[in-house]
C-alpha positions as CSV (number, residue, x, y, z in Angstrom):
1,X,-14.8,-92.4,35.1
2,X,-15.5,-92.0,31.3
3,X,-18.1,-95.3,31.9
4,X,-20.1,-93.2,34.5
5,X,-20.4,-89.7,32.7
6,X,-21.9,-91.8,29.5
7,X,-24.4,-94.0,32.0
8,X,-25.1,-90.1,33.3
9,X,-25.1,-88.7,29.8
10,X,-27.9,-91.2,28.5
11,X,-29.8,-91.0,31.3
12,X,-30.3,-87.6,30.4
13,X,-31.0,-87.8,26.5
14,X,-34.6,-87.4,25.6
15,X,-33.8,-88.9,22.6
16,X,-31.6,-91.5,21.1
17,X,-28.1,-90.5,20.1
18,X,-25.7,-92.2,18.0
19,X,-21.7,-93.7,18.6
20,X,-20.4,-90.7,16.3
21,X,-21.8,-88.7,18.7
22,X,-20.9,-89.5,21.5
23,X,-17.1,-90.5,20.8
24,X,-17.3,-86.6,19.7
25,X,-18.8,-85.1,23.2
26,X,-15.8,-87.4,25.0
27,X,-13.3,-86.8,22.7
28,X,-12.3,-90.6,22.2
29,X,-12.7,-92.8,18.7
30,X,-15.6,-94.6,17.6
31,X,-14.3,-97.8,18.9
32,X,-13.3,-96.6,22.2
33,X,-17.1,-95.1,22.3
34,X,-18.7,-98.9,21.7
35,X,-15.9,-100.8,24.1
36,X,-17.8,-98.6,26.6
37,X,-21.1,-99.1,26.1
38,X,-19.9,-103.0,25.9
39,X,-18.5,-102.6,29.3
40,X,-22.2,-101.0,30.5
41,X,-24.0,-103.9,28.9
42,X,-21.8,-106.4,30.5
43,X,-22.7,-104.7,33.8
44,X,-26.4,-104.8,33.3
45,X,-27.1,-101.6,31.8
46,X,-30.2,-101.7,29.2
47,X,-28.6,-100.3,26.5
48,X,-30.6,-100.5,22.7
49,X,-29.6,-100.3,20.0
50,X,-31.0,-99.7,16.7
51,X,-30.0,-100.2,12.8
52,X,-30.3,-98.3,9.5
53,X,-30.6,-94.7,8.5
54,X,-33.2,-93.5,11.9
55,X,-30.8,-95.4,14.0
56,X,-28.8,-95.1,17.0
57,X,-28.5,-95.9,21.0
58,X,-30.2,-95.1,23.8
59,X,-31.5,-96.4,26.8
60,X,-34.4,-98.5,28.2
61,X,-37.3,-95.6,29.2
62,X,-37.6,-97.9,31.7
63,X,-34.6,-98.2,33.2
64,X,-33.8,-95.8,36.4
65,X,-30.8,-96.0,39.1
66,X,-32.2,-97.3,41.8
67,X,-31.1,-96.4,45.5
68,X,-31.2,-100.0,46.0
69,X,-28.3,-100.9,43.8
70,X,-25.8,-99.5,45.8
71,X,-25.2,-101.0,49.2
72,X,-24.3,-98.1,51.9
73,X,-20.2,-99.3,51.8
74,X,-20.2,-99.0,47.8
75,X,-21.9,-95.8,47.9
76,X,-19.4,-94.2,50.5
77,X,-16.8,-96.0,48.4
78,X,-17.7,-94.1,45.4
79,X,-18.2,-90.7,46.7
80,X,-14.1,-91.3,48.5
81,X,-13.4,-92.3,44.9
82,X,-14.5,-89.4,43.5
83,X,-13.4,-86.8,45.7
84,X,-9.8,-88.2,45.8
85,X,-9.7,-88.3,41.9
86,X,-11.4,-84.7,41.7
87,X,-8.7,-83.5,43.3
88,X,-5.8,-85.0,40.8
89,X,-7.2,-84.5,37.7
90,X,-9.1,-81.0,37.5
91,X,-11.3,-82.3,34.3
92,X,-12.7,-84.4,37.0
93,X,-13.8,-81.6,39.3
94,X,-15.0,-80.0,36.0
95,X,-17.4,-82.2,35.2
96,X,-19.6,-82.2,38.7
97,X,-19.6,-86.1,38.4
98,X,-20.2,-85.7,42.5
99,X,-23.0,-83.6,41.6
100,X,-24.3,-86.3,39.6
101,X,-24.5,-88.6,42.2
102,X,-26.4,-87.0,44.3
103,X,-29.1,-87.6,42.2
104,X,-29.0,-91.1,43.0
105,X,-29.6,-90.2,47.3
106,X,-28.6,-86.4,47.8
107,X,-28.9,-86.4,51.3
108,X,-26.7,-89.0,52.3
109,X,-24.1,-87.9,49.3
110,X,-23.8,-84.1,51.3
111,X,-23.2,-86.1,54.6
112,X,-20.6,-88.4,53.3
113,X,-18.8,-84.9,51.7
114,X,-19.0,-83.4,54.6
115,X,-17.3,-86.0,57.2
116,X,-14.2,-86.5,54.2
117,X,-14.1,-82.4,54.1
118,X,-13.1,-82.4,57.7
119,X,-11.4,-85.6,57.6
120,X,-9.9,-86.2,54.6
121,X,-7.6,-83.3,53.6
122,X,-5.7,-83.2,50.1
123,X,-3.3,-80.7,50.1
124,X,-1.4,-81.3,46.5
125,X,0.7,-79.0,44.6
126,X,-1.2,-77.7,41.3
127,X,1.4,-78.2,39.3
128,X,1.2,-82.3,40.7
129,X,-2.0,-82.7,39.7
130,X,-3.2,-84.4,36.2
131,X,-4.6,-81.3,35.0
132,X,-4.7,-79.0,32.1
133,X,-1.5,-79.2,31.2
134,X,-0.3,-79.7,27.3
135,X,1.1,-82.5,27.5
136,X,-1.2,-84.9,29.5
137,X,-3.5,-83.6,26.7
138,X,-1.7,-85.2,24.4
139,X,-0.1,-88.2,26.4
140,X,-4.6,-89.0,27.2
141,X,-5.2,-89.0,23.7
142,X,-2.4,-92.0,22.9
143,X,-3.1,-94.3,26.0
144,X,-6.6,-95.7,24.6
145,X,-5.1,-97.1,21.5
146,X,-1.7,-97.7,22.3
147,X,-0.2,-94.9,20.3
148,X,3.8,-93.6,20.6
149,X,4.1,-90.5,21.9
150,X,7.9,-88.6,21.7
151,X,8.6,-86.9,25.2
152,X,11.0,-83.9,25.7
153,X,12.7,-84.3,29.0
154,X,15.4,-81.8,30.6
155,X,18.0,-84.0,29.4
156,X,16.8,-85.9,26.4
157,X,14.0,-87.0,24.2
158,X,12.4,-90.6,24.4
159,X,10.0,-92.1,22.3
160,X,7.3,-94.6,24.6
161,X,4.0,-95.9,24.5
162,X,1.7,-94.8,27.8
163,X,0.0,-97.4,29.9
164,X,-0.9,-95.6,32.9
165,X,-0.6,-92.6,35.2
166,X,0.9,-93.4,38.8
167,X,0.1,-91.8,41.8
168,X,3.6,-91.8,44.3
169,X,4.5,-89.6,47.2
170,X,7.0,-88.2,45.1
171,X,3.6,-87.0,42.8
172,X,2.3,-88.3,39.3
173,X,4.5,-90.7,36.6
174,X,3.8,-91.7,33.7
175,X,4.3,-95.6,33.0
176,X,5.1,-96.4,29.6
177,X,7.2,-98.9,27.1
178,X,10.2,-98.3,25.4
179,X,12.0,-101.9,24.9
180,X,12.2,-101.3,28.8
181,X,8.8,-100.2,30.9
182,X,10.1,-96.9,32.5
183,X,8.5,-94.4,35.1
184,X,8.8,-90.8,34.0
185,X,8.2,-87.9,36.7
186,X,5.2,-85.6,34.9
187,X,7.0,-82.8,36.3
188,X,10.4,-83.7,34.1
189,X,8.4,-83.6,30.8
190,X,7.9,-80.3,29.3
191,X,6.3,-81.1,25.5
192,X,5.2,-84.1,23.7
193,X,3.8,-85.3,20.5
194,X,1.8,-87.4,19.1
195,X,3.6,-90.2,17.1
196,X,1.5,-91.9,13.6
197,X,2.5,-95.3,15.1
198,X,1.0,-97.9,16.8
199,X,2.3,-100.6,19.8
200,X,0.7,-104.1,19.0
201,X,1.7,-106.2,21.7
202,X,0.9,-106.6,25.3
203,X,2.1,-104.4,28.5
204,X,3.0,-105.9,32.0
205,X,0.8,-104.0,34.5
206,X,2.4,-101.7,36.9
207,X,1.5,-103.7,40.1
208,X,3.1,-106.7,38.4
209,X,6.6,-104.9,37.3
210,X,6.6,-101.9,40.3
211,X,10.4,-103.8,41.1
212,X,11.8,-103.8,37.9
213,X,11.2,-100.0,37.0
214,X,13.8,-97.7,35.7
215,X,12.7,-94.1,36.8
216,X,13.4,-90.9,34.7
């Protein structure tokens, strides 16, 4: 989501802006900041960039999202994305990235809301949800780079490096690493903190180890 709230925030400079910047509007490292705009350039986005003291990033003036781009399945496709993901993690909902996309064809985006309003009901507990809570805070802020993060459970403490949040019909888990990959219940963690350490090596995705899981 991070990808499409930069494309939106660019769009809307009047003037070019710089990586510092930006990695402190989205609250992410420099080098998270320019593995993003990587990304967007690998997906055709015109993004310049300029050297030396006057320098920075900004878009081609010319450059415009087009209606075209989207065929009518990706667009509804989007908007479901969004509205499902607004409704897990409020930061989401905060952010009006919906709102955004109606700038791209507001007419069909109200339609589309409309028929998943009526059809498409998601009735989750708050205290499921990704939200503000403390600790997601702080578990967000390790998963980019890999950082440990100690977790306070009812029953004990566990240090573990985050991978991923996963969505079950039991509610949200945390997937991490700690010599075993482990699913943690959000709702069973009451604190956490950042650790100074980092994990170097490479994580087995969830889809690939779902079987093998120990949960907590």
């Amino acid at each position: 989501m991070r990808l499409i709230e930069i494309l939106f925030y660019l769009l809307k400079c009047n003037s070019k802006t710089t990586i510092k910047q930006l990695a402190e509007r989205f609250n992410v490292s420099p080098k998270t900041i320019q593995r993003d705009l990587d990304k967007l350039s690998v997906l055709g986005i015109p993004i310049i960039s300029y050297r030396g003291i006057s320098g920075g990033i900004e878009l081609d003036r010319n450059y415009i999202i087009a209606k075209y781009v989207l065929t009518e399945n990706d667009y509804e496709d989007l908007i479901l994305s969004l509205y499902i993901s607004e409704n897990i993690a409020s930061h989401l909902k905060k952010s009006d990235l919906i709102e955004k996309f109606k700038l791209v064809n507001h007419n069909r985006c109200d339609q589309i809301l409309s028929n998943l309003e009526q059809r498409f009901i998601i009735d989750l507990d708050e205290q499921q949800a990704i939200s503000e809570k403390e600790v997601c805070k702080i578990i967000n802020s390790c998963l980019e780079d890999k950082i440990f993060v100690k977790l306070e459970l009812k029953e004990m403490s566990i240090e573990v490096v985050p991978i991923s949040y996963v969505l079950k019909k039991e509610g949200i888990y945390l997937y991490c690493y700690a010599k075993t990959y482990k699913l943690i219940s959000i709702d069973h963690i009451y604190q956490a903190s950042k650790s100074s350490h980092c994990y170097d090596g490479v994580f087995i995705q969830y889809k690939e180890n779902k079987d093998n899981l120990k949960l907590l």
